[in-house]
N, C-alpha and C positions, 0 to 999 in steps of 0.2 A: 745767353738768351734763355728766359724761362720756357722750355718747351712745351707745356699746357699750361694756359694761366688760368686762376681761380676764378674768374669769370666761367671758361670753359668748363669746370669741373663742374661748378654748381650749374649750368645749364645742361649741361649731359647728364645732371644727377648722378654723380661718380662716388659722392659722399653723404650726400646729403639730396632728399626730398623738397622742395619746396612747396609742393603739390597733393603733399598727404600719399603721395607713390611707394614704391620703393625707391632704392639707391643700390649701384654697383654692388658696394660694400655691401649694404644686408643681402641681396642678392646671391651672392657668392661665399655667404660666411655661414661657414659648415663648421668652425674647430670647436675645440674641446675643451680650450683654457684662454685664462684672462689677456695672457700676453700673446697666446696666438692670434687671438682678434691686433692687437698690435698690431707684431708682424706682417696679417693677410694687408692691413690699411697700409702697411712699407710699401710692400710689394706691390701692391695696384697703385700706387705714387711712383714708381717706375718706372718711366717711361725709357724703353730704348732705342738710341738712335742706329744702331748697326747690325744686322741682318746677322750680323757672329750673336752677338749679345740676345736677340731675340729664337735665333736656334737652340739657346744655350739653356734657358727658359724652356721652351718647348720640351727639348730632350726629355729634361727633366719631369716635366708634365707626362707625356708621353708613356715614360717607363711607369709611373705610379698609376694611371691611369689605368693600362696594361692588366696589372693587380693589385688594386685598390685595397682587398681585405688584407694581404699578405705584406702591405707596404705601411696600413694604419699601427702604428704607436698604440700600445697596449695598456692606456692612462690615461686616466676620467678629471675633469672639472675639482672633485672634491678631494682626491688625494695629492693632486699641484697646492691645492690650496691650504692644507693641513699642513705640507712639506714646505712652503714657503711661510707659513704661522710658524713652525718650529724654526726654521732658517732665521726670522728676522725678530725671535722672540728675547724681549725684555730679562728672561730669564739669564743671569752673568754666567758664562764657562768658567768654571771652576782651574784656577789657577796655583799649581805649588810649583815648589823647587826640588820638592822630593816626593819619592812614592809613598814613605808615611806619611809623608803631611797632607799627600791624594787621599787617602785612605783617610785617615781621620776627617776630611771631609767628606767624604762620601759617608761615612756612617752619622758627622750633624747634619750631613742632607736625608740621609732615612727615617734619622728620630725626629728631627724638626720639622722638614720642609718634606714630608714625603711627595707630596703631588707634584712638587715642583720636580723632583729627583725623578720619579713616573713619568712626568712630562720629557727632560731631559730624555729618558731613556729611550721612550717610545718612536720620540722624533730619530733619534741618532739610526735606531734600526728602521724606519721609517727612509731617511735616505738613504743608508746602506741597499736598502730592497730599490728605491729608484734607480742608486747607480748599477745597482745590475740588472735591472729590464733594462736600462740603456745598452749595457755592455750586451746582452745578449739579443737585445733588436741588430744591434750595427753588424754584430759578428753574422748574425742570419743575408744582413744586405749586402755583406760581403763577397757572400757565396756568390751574387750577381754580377755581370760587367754593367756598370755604372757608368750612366751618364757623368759630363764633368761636373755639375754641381753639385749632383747626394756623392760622388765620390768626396770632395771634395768636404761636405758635411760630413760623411763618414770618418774621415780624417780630421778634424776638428772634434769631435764627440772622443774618438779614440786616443787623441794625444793628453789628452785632460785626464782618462781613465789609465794611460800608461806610465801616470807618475807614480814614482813608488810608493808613495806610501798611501794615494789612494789605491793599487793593486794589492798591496797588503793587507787594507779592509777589506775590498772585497773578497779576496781570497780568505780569510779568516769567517769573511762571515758566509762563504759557501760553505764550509766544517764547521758552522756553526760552533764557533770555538771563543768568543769576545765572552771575557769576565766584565765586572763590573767597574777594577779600573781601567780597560780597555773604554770600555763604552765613554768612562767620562775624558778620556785624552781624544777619541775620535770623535765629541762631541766639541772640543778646543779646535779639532785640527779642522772638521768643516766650518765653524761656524769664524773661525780669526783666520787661522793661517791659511787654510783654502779657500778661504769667501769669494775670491774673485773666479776662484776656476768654477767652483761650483755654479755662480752668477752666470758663466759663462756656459755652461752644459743646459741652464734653465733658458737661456737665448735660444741656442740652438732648438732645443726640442721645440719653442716655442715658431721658431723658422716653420720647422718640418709641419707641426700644426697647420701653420698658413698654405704651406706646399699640400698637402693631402685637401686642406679646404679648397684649392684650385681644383683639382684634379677633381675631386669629388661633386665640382658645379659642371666641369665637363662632360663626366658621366651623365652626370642628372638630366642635363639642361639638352643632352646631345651637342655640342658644340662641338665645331668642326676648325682645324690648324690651317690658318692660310699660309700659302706658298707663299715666299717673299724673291722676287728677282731684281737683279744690278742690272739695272738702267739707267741711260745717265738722262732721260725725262721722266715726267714722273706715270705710273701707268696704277691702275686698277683696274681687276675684273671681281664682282661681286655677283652670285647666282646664288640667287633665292633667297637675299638678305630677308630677314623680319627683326622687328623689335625684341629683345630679351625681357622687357618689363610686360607685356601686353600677353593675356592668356587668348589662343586664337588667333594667332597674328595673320596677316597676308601679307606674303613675300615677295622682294621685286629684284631684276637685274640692273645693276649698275655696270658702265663701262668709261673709264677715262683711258686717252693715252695720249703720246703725242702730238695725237691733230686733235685732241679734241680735249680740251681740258677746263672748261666750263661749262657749268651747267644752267642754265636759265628754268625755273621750277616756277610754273602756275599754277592756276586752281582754285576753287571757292572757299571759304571758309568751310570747317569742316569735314572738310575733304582725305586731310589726314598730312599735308604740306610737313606741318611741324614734326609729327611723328616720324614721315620718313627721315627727314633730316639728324634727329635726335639718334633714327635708329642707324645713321650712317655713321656718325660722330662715334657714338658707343661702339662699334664695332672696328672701328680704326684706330679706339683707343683700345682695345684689349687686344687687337692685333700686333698692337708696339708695348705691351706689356711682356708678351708670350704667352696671351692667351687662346682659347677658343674662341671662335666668333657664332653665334646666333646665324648662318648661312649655309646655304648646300654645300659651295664653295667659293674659295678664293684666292686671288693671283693677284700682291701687291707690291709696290716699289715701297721702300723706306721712307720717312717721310719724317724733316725734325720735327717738327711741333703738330698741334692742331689747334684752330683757332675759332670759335664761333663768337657770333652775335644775334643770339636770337630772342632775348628779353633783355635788351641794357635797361636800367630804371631812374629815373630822378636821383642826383646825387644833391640833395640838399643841405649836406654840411660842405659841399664845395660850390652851389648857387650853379648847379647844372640843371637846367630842363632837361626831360626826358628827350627832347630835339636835341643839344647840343653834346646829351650822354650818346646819343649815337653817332653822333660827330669824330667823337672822340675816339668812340670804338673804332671806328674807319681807321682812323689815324696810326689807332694802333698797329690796325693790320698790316696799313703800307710799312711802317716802320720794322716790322718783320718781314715783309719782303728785302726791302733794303738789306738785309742780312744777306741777301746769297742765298738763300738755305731753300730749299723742298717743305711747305707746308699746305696742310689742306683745311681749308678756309669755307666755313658755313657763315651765309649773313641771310635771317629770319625777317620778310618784310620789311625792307630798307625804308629807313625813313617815314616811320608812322609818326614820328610826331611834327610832323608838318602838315600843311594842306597839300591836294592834291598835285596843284603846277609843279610847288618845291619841291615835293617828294618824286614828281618824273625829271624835274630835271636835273635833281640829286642824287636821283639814282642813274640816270643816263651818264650823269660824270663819272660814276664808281665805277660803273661799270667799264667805262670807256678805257680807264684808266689798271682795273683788273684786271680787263683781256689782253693787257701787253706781256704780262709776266707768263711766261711758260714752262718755269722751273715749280711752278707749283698748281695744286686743282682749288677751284670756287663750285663750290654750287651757291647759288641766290637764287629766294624764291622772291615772289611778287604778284600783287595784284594787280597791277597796272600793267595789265597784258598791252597794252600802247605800245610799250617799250620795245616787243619782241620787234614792232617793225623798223626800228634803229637800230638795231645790234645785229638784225637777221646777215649782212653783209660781213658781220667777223667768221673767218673759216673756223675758228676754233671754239666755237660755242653749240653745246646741243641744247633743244628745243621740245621740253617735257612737261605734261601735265597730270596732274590728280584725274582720275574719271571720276564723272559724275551724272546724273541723269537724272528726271523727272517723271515721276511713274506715277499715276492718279493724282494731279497736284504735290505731291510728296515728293522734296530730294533724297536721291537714294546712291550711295556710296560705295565704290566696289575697293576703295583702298589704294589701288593699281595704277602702276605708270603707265601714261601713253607717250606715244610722241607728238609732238607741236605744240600748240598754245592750246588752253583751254577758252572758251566759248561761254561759257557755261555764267551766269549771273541770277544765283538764288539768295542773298541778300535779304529781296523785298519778297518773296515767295516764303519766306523762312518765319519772317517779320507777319507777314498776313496770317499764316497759318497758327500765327499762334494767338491770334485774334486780341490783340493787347485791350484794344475800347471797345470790343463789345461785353 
């Protein structure tokens, strides 16, 4: 089971904006080179299902967090990028069987091809000087006890640097001691015979990029580690969640567990319904990442997947209406319950694309039919506050709405969850005020 589908991601805006917004990924993306943007988008594609896997993550976060300056990679955009021009450069490695016949080409590369022989050279000490800021970054993070993943990368970076004959360049070129046919046989040995270790060293730092871009939105952004606890229902506590895209946000407490694991969401338009939804989704997704979440804090159960629906649209190369695209979406959900599995499910005003009856009485089946499962949480919001007086008799459903209020003819918005159903009907007040025919 895909445990976020692509639906979800673009609705959470995880990768992508549809909105002209930001997205997770530019959000959080701090690194320094081409492949660490890579990398950070692996890493937030992520998802972990096990509270080991998500400590593991964290740790890690944590310690670099910790010291940030002392843990940043000592290498900028522009010299990855010369180093990877020389690495994958059209220029041929000079090839003999003997050291005169190295030698007699290195001198038709001086008389003839000098730029090209300069280029060769530049580059070779060019990554000579990379692998040793590597070797002397790892050996610095050595000194620390390591979480299991930078240990883990520590040991990856160092076994690539322990083979012998990349030790033998480095160490030659700490005594600054390579002649000229040295240069041109370690320019053979990285660019054919070690291409894949070296490939393999340009990953890793590229990792670490993505890792230090984490940490570094943590700092930023103040993001705080949710607690995660083994329970066999599923439970959240959320204090003082807010949105991570929104400057000025206003924050609200969430609480599931047990006895109460759906959530019924009213409120008028504009209220902010969707936002808080988007900002619960986002924050449950970077919690099963290992990230920091946008909240005071938080106490969560593990959770496979997340599932929303809060924009399904017309699929017109398969002759869906916008009604029967959210049919569909329903369907999809039940079929991940049918899993077995812990997931937490947003559904964005059920059934807009029908008229009012269909849409209460299609959403009173969803609903009817949602609040049996207890192995996982819903929130649904809705306008057809009607509904809350049919469900009101399920014990496991809370009863929450948007504030809103009416101050000199004007609706006026505080953000904030209350509890029960909301009252409230500005619509035509909305409609008036903006005087459309006069």
């Amino acid at each position: 089971m895909q445990k976020t589908d692509n639906q979800t991601l673009k609705e959470l805006e995880i990768f992508e904006s549809g909105s002209g917004n930001t997205s997770l990924l530019t959000k959080l993306d701090f690194t320094k080179t081409r492949r660490g943007k890579i990398k950070l988008r692996e890493k937030l594609s992520h998802y972990c299902t096990s509270q080991e896997e998500i400590y593991a993550v964290q740790s890690c976060l944590r310690f670099l967090v910790a010291d940030i300056e002392k843990c940043t990679f000592k290498v900028h955009e522009e010299e990855i990028f010369n180093l990877e021009n020389y690495f994958y450069s059209n220029i041929s490695p000079i090839f003999s069987n003997t050291k005169l016949d190295t030698l007699l080409q290195i001198a038709r590369y001086q008389l003839l091809y000098q730029s090209e022989y300069a280029y060769i050279r530049g580059g070779t000490f060019r990554l000579l000087s990379f692998l040793h800021t590597i070797q002397k970054y790892t050996d610095s993070l050595k000194e620390e006890t390591l979480p299991h993943l930078l240990g883990q990368w520590v040991e990856k970076v160092q076994e690539v640097l322990r083979q012998e004959r990349i030790s033998r360049a480095l160490t030659n070129y700490a005594h600054n001691t390579m002649n000229f046919v040295e240069v041109i046989e370690y320019d053979r040995l990285f660019r054919v015979q070690l291409k894949d270790q070296i490939i393999v060293l340009l990953d890793l730092l590229a990792e670490m990029d993505a890792f230090l871009s984490m940490a570094q939105s943590i700092r930023n952004y103040q993001l705080v580690f949710p607690e995660f606890v083994a329970t066999e229902t599923p439970y959240i506590v959320f204090d003082n969640l807010y949105h991570l895209y929104i400057n000025s946000p206003v924050s609200n407490d969430l609480r599931f567990d047990s006895q109460t694991n759906f959530l019924f969401l009213t409120g008028p338009n504009t209220a902010g319904k969707t936002t808080l939804l988007k900002a619960v989704g986002t924050a449950m997704y970077l919690a099963h990442i290992g990230m920091g979440i946008p909240a005071g804090s938080a106490k969560l159960s593990v959770f496979t997947g997340i599932f929303s629906s809060i924009s399904p649209s017309d699929n017109l190369s398969a002759g869906y209406s916008y009604f029967y695209s959210e049919v569909m979406r329903v369907k999809e959900a039940v079929d991940k319950l049918k899993d077995n599995t812990s997931v937490f499910f947003i559904f964005d005003e059920l059934f807009r694309g029908t008229n009012v009856k269909d849409a209460y009485d299609c959403s009173k089946l969803v609903i009817d039919g949602l609040q049996q499962w207890k192995n996982s949480v819903f929130i649904v919001s809705s306008h057809i506050t009607e509904l809350a007086a049919e469900i009101k008799l399920y014990p496991n459903v809370l009863f929450r709405y948007m504030e809103s209020a009416i101050e000199g003819n004007k609706p006026v918005f505080t953000y904030k969850l209350a509890e029960g159903v909301s009252k409230e009907r500005l619509g035509l007040l909305i409609l008036e005020n903006e005087k459309i025919f006069e």
